[in-house]
Jmol script that loads the backbone (N, CA, C; Angstrom):
load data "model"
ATOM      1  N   UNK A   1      90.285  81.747 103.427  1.00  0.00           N
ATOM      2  CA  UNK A   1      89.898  83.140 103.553  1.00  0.00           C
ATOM      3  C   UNK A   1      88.433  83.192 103.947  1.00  0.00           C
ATOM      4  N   UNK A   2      88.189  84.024 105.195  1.00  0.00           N
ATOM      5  CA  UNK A   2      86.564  83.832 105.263  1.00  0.00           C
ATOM      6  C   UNK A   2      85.788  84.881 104.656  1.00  0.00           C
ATOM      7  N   UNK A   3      84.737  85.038 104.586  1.00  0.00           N
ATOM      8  CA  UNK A   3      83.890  85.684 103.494  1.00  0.00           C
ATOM      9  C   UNK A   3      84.430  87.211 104.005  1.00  0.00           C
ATOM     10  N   UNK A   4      84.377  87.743 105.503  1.00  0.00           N
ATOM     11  CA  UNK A   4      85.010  89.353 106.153  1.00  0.00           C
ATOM     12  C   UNK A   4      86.187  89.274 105.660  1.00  0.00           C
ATOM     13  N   UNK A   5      86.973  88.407 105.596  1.00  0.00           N
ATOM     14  CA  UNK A   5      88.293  89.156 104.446  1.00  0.00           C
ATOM     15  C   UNK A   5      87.984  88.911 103.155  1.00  0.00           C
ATOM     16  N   UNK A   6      87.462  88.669 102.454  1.00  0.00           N
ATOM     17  CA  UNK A   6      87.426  88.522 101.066  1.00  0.00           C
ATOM     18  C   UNK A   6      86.393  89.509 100.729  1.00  0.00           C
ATOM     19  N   UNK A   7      85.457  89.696 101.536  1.00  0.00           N
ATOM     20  CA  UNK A   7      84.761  91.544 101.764  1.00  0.00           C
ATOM     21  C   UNK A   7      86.234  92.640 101.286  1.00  0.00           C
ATOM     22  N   UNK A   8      87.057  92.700 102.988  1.00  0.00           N
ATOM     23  CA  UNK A   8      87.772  93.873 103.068  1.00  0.00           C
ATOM     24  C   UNK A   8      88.660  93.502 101.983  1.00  0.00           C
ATOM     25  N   UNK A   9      89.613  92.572 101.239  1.00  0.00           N
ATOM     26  CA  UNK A   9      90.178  92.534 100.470  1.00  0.00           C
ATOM     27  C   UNK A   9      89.356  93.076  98.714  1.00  0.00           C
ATOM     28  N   UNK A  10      88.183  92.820  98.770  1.00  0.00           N
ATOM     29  CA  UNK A  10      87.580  93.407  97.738  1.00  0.00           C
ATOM     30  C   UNK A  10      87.185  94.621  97.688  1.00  0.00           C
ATOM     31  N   UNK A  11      86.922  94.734  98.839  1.00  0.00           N
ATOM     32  CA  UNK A  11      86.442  96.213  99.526  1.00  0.00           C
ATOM     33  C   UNK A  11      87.693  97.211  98.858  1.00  0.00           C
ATOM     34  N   UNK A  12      88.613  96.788  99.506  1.00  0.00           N
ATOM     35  CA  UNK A  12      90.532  97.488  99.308  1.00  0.00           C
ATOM     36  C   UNK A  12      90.636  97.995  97.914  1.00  0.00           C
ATOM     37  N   UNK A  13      90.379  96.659  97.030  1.00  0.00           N
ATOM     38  CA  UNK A  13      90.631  96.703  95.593  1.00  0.00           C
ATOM     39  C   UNK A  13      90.104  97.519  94.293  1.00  0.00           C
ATOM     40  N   UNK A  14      88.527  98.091  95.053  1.00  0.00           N
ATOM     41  CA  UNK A  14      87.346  98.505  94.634  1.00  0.00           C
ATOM     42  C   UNK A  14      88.075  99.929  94.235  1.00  0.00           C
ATOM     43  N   UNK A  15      88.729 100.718  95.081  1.00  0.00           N
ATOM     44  CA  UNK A  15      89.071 102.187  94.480  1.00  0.00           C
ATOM     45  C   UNK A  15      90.630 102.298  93.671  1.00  0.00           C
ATOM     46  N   UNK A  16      90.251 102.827  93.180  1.00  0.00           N
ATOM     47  CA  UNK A  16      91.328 102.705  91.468  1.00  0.00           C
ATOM     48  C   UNK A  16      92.370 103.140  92.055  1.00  0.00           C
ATOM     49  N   UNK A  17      92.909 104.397  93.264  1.00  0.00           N
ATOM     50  CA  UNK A  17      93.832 104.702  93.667  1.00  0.00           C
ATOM     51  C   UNK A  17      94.561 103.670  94.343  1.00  0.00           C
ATOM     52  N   UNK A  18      94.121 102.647  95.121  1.00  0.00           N
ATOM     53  CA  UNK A  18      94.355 101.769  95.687  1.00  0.00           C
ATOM     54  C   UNK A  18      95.112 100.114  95.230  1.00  0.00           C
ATOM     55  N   UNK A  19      94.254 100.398  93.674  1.00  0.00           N
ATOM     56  CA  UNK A  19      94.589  99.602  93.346  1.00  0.00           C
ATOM     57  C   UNK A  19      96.453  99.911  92.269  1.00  0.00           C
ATOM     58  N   UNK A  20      96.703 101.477  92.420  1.00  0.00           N
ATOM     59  CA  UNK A  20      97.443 102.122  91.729  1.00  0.00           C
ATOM     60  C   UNK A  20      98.635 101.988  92.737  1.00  0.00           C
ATOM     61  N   UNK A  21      98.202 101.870  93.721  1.00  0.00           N
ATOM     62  CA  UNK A  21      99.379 101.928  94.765  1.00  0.00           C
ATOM     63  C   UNK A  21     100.017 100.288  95.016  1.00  0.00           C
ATOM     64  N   UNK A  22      98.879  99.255  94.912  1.00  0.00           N
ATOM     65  CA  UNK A  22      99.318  97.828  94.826  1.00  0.00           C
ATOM     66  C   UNK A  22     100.401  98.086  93.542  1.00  0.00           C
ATOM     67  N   UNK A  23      99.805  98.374  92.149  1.00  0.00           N
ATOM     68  CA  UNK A  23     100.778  98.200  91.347  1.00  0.00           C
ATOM     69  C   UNK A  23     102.504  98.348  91.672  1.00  0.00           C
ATOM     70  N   UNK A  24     102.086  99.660  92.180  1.00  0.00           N
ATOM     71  CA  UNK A  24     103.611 100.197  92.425  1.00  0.00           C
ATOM     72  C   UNK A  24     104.200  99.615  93.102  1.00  0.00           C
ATOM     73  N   UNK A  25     103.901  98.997  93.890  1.00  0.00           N
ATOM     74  CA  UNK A  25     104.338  97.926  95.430  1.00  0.00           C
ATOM     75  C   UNK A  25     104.726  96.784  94.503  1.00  0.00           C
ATOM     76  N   UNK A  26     104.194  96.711  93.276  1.00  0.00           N
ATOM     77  CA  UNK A  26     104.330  95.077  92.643  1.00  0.00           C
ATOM     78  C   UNK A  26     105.779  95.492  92.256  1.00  0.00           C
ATOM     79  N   UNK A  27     106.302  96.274  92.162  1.00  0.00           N
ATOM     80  CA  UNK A  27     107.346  96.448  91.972  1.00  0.00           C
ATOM     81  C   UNK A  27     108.601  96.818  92.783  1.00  0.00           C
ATOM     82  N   UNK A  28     108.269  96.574  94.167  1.00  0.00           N
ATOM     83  CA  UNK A  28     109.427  96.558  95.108  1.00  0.00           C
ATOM     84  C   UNK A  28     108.462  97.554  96.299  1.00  0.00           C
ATOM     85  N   UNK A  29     109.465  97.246  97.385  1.00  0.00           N
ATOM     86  CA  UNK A  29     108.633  98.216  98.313  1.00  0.00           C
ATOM     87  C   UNK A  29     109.056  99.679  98.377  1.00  0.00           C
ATOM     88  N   UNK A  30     108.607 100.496  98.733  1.00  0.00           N
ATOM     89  CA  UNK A  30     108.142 101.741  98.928  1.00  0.00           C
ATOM     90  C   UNK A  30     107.707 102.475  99.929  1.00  0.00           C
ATOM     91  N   UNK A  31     108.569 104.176 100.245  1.00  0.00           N
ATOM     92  CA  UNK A  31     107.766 104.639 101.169  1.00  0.00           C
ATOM     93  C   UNK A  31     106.340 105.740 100.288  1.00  0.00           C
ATOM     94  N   UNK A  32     106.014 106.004 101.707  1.00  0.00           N
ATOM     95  CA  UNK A  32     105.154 107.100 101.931  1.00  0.00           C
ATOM     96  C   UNK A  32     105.366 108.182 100.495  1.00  0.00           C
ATOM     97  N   UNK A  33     106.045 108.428 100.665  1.00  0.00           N
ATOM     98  CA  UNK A  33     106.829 109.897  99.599  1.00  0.00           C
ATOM     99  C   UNK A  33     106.218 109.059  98.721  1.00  0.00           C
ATOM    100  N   UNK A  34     107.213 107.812  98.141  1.00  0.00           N
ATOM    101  CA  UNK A  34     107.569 107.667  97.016  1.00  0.00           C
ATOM    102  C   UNK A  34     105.771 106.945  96.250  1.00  0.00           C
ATOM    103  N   UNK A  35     105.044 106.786  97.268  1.00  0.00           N
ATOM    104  CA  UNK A  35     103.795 106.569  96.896  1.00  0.00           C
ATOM    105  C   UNK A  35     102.814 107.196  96.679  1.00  0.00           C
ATOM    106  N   UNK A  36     102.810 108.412  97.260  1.00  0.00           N
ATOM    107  CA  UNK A  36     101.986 109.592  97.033  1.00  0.00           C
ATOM    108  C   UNK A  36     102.827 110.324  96.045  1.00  0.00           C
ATOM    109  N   UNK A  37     104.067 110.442  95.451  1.00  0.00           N
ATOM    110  CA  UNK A  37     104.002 111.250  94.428  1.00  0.00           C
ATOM    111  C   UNK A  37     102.844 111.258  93.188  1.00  0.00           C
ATOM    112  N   UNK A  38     102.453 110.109  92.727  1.00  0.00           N
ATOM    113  CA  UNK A  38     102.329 110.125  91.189  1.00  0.00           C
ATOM    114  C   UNK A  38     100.949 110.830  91.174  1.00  0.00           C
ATOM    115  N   UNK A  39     100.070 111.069  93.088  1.00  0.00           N
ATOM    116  CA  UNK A  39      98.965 111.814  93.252  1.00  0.00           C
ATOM    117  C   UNK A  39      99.080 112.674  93.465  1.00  0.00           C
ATOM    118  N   UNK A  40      97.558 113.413  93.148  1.00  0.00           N
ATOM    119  CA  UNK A  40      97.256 114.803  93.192  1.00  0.00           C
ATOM    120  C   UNK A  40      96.404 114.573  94.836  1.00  0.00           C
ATOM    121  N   UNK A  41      97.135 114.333  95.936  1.00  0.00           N
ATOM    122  CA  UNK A  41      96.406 114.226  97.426  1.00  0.00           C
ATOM    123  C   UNK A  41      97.282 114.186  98.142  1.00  0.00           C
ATOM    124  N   UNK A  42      96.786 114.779  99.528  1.00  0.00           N
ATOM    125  CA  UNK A  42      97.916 114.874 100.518  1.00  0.00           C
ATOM    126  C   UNK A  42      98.636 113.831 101.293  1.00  0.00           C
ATOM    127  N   UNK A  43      99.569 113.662 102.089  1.00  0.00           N
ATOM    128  CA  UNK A  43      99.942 112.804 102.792  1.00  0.00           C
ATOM    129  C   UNK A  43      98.580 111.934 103.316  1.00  0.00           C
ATOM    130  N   UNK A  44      98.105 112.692 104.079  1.00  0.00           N
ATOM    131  CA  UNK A  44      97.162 111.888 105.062  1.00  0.00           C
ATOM    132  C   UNK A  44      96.184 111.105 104.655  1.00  0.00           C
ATOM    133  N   UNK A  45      95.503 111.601 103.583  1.00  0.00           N
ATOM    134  CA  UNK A  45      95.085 110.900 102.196  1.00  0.00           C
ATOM    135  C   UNK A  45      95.791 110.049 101.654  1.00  0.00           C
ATOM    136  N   UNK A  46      96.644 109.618 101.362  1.00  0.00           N
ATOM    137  CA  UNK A  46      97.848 108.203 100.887  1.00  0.00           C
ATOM    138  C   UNK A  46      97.791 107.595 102.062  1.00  0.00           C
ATOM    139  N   UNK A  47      98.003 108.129 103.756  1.00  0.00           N
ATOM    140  CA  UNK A  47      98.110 107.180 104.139  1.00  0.00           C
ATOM    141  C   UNK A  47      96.868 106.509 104.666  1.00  0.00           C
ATOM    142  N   UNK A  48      95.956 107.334 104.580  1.00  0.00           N
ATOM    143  CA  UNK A  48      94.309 106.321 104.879  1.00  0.00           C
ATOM    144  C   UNK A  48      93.930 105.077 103.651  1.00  0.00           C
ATOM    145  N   UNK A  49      94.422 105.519 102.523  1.00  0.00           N
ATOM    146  CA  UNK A  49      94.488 104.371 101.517  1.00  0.00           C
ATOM    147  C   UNK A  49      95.552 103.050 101.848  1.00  0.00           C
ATOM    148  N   UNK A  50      96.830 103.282 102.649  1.00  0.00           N
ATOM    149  CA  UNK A  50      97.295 102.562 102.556  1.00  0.00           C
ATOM    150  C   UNK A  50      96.880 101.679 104.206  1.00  0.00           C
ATOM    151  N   UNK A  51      96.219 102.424 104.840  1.00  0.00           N
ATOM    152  CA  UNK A  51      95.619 101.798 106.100  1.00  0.00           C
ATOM    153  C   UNK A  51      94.770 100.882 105.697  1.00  0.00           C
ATOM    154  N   UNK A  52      93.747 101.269 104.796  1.00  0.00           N
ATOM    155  CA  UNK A  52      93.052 100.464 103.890  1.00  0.00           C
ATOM    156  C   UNK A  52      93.473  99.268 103.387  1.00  0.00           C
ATOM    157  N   UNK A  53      94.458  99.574 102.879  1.00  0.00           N
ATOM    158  CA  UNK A  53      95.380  98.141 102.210  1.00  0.00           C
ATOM    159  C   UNK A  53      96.184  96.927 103.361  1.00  0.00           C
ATOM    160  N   UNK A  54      96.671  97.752 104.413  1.00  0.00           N
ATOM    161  CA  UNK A  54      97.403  97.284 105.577  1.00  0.00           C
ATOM    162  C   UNK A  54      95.905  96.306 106.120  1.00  0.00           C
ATOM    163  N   UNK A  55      94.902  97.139 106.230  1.00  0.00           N
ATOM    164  CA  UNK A  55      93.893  95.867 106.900  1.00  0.00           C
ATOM    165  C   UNK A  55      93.583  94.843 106.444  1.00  0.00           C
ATOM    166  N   UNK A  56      93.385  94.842 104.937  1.00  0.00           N
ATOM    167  CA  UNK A  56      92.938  93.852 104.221  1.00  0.00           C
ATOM    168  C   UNK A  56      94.313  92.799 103.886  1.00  0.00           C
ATOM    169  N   UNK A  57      95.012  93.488 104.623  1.00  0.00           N
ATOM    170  CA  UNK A  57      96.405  91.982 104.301  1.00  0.00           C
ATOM    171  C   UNK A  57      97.113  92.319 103.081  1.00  0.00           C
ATOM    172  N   UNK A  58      96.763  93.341 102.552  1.00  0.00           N
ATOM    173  CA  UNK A  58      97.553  93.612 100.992  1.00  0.00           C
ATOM    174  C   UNK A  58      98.823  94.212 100.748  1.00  0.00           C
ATOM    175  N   UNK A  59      98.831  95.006 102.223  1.00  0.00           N
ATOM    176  CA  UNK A  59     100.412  95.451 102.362  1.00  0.00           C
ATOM    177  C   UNK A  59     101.070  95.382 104.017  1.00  0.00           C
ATOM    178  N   UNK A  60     102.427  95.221 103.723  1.00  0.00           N
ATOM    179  CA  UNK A  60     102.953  95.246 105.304  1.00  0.00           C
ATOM    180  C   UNK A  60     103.423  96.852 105.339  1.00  0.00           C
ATOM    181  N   UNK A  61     103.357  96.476 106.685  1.00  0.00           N
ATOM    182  CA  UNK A  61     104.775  98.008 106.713  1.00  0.00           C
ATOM    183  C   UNK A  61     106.435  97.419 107.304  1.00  0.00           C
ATOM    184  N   UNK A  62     107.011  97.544 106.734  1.00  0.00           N
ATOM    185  CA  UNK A  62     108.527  97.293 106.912  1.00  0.00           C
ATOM    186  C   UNK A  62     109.348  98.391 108.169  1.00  0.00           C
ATOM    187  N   UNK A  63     110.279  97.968 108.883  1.00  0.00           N
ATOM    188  CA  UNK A  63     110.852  98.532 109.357  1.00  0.00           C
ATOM    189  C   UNK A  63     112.384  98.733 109.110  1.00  0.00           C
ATOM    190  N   UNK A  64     112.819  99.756 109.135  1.00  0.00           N
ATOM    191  CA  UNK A  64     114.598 100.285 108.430  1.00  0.00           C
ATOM    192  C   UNK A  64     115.063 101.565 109.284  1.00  0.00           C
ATOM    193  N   UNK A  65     115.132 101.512 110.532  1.00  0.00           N
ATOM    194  CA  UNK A  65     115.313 102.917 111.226  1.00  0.00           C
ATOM    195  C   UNK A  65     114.142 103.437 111.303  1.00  0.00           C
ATOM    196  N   UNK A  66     114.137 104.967 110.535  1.00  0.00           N
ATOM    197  CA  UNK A  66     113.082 105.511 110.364  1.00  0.00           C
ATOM    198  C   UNK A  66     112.470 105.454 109.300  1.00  0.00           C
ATOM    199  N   UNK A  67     113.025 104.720 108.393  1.00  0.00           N
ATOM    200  CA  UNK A  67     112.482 104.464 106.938  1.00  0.00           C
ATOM    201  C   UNK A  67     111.133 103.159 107.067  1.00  0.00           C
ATOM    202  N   UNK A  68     110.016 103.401 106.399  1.00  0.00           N
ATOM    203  CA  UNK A  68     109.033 102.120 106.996  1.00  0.00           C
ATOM    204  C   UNK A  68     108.654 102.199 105.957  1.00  0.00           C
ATOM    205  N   UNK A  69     109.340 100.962 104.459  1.00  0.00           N
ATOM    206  CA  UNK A  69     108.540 100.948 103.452  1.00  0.00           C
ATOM    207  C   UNK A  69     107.798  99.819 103.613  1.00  0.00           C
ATOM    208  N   UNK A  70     106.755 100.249 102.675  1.00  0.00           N
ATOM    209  CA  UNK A  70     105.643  99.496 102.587  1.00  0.00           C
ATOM    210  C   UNK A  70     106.374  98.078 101.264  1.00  0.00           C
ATOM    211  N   UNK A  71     105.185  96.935 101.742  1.00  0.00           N
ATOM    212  CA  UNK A  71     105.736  96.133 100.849  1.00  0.00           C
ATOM    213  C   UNK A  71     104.218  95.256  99.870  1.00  0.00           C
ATOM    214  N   UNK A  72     104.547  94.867  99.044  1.00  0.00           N
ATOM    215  CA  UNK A  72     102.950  94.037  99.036  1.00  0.00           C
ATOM    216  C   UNK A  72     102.999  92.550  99.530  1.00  0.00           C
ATOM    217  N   UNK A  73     101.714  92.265 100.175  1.00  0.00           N
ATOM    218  CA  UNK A  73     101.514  90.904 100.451  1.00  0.00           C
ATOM    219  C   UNK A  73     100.638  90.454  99.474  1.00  0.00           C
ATOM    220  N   UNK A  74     101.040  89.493  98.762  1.00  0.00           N
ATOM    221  CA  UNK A  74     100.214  88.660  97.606  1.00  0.00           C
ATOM    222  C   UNK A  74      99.154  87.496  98.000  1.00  0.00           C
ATOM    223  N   UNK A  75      99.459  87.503  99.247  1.00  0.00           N
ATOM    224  CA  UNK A  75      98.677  86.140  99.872  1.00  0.00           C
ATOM    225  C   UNK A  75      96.600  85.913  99.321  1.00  0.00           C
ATOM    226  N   UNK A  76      96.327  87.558  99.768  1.00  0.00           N
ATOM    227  CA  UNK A  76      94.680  87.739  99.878  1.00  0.00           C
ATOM    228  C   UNK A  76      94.492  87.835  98.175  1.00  0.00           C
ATOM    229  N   UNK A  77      95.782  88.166  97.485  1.00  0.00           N
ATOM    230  CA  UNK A  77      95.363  88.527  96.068  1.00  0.00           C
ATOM    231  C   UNK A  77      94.928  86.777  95.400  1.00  0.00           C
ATOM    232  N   UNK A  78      96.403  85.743  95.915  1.00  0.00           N
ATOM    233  CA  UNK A  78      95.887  84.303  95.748  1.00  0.00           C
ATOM    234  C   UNK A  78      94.600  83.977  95.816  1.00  0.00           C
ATOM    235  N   UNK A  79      94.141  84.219  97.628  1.00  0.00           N
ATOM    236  CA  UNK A  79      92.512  83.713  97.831  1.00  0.00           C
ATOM    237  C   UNK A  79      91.830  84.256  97.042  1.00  0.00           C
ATOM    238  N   UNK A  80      91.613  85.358  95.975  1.00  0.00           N
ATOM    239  CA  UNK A  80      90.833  85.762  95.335  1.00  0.00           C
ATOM    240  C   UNK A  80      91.003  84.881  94.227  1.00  0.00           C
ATOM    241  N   UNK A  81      92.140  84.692  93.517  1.00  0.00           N
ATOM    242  CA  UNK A  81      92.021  84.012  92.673  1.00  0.00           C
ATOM    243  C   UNK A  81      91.676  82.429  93.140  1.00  0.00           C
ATOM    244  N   UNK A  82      91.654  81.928  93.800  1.00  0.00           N
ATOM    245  CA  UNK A  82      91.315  80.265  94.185  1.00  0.00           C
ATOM    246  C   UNK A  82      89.633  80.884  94.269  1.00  0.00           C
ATOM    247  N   UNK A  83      89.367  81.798  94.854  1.00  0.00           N
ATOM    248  CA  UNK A  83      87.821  81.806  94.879  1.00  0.00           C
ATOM    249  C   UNK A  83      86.898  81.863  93.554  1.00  0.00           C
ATOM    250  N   UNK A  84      87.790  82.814  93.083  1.00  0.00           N
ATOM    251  CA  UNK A  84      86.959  83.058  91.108  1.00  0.00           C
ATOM    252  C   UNK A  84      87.042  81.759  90.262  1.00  0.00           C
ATOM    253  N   UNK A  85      88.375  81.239  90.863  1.00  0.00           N
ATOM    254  CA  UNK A  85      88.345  79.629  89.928  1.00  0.00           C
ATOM    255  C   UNK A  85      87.053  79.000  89.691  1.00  0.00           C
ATOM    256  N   UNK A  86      86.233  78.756  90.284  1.00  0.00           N
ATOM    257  CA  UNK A  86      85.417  78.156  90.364  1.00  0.00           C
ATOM    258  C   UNK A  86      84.355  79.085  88.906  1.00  0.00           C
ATOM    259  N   UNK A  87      84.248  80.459  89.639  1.00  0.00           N
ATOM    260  CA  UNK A  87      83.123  81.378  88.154  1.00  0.00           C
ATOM    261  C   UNK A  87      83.853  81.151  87.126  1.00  0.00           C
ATOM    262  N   UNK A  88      85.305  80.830  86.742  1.00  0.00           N
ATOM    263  CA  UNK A  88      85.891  80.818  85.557  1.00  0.00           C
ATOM    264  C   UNK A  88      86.013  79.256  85.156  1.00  0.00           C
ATOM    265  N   UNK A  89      85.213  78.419  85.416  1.00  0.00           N
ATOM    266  CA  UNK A  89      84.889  77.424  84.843  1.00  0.00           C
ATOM    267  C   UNK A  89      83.416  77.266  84.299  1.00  0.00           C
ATOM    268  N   UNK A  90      82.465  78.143  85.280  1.00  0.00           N
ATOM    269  CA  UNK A  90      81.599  78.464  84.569  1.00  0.00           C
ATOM    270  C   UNK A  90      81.613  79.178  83.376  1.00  0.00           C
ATOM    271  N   UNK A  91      82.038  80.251  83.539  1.00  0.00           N
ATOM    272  CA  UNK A  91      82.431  80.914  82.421  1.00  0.00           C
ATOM    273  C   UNK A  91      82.852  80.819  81.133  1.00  0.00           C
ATOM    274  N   UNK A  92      83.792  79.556  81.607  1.00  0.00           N
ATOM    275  CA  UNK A  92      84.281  79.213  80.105  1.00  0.00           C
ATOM    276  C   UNK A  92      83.203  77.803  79.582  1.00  0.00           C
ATOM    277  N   UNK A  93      82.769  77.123  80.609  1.00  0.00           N
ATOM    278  CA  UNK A  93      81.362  76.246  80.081  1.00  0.00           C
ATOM    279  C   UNK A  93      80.499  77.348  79.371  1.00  0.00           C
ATOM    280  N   UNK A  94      80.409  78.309  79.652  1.00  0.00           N
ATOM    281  CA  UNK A  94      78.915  79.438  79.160  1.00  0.00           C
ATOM    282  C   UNK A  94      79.448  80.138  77.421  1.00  0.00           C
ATOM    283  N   UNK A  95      80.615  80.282  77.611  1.00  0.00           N
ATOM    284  CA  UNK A  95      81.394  80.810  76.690  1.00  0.00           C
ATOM    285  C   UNK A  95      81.680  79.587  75.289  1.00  0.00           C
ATOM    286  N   UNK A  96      82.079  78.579  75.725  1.00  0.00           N
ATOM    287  CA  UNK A  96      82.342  77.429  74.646  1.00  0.00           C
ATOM    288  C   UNK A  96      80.763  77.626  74.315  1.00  0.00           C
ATOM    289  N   UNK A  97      79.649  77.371  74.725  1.00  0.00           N
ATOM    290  CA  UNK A  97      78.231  77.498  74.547  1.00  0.00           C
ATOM    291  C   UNK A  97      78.068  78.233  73.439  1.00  0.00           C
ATOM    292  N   UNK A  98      78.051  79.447  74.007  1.00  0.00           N
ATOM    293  CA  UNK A  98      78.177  80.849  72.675  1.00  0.00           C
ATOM    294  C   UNK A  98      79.029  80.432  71.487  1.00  0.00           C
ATOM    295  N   UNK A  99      80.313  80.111  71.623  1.00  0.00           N
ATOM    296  CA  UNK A  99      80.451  79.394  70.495  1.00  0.00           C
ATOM    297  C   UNK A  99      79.930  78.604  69.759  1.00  0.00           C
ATOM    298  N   UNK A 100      79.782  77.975  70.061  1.00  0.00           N
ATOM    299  CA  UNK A 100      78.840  76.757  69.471  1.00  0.00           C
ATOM    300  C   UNK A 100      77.581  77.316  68.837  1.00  0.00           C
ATOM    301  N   UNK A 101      76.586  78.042  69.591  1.00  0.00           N
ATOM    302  CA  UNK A 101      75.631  78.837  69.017  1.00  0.00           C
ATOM    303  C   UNK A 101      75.792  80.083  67.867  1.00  0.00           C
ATOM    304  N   UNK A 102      77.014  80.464  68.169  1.00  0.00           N
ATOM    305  CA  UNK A 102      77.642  81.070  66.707  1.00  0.00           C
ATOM    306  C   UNK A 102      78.168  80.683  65.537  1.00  0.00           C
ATOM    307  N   UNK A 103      78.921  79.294  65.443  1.00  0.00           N
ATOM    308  CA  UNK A 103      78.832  78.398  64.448  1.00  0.00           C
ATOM    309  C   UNK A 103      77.317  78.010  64.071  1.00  0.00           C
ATOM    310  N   UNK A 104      76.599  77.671  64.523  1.00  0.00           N
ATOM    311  CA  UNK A 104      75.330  77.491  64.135  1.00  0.00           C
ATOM    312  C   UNK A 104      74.844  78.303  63.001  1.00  0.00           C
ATOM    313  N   UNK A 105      74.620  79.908  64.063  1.00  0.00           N
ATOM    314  CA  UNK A 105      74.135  81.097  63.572  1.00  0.00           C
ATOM    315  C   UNK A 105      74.449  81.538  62.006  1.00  0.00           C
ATOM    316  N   UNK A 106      76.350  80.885  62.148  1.00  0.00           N
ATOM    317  CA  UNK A 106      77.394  81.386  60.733  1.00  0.00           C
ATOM    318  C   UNK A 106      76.511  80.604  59.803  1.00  0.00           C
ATOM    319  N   UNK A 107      76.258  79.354  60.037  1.00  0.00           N
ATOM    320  CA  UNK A 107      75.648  78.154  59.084  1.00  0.00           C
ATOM    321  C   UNK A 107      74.415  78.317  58.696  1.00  0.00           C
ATOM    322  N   UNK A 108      73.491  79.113  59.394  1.00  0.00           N
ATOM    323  CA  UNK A 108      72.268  79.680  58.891  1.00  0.00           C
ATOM    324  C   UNK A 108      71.307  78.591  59.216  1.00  0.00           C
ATOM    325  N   UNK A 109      71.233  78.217  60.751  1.00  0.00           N
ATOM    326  CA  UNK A 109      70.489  76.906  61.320  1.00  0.00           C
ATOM    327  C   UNK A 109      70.240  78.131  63.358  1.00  0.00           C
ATOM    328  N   UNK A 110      69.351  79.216  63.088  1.00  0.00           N
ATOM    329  CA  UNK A 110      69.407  79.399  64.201  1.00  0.00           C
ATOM    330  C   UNK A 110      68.760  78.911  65.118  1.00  0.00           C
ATOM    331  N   UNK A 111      67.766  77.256  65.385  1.00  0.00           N
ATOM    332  CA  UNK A 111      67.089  76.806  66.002  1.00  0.00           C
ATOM    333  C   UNK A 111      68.513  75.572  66.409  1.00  0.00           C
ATOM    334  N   UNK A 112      69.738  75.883  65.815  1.00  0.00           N
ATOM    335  CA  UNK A 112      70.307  74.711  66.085  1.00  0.00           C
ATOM    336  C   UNK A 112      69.352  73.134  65.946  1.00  0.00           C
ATOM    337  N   UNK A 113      69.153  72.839  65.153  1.00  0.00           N
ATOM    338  CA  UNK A 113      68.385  71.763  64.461  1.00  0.00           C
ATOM    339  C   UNK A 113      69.242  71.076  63.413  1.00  0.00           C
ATOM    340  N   UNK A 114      69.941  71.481  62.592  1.00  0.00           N
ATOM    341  CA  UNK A 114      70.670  71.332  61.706  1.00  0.00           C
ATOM    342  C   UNK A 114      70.098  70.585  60.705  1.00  0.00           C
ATOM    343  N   UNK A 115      68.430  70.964  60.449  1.00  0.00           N
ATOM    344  CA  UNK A 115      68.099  70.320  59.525  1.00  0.00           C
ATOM    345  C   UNK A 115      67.527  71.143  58.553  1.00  0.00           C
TER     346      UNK A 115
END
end "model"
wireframe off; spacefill off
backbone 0.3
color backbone group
């Protein structure tokens, strides 16, 4: 994934509606209608969000006649997670840390000295 999609894929993810509409997709595909109900916004509004999503690789559009549900693509959601892997090893190095400095703290040694 190069850093311009992992932009627009974060970019995508950033507004809560957007990320309300992935959910629903996590659960099978979907049209238009059935995605803008649960909002208070018009068609054209759902579908600039889901243009949004269509760029960043997060959803297809399906074809069925005239029916074109949308589906989710999980692919860009992966690269995000292979990319954070890396902060979530920091994280949990930084975190075991804090532990450790809180056993200390419990023991009443806050220079960690233990003497």
């Amino acid at each position: 994934m190069t850093t311009d999609s992992l932009s627009m894929t974060l970019a995508a993810l950033a507004d809560p509606t957007r990320r309300a509409i992935l959910a629903r997709l996590s659960r099978g595909e979907a049209s238009v209608t059935e995605l803008a109900e649960p909002f208070a916004m018009s068609f054209p509004a759902v579908s600039k969000h889901l243009k949004v999503l269509e760029r960043a690789g997060l959803v297809a559009r399906g074809r069925d006649a005239q029916f074109r549900p949308r589906r989710l693509q999980p692919e860009p959601l992966r690269e995000i997670d292979k990319w954070l892997e890396s902060y979530r090893a920091l994280w949990d190095a930084r975190f075991d840390r804090l532990e450790t400095y809180l056993q200390v703290l419990q023991k009443g040694d806050p220079d960690g000295s233990h003497n």
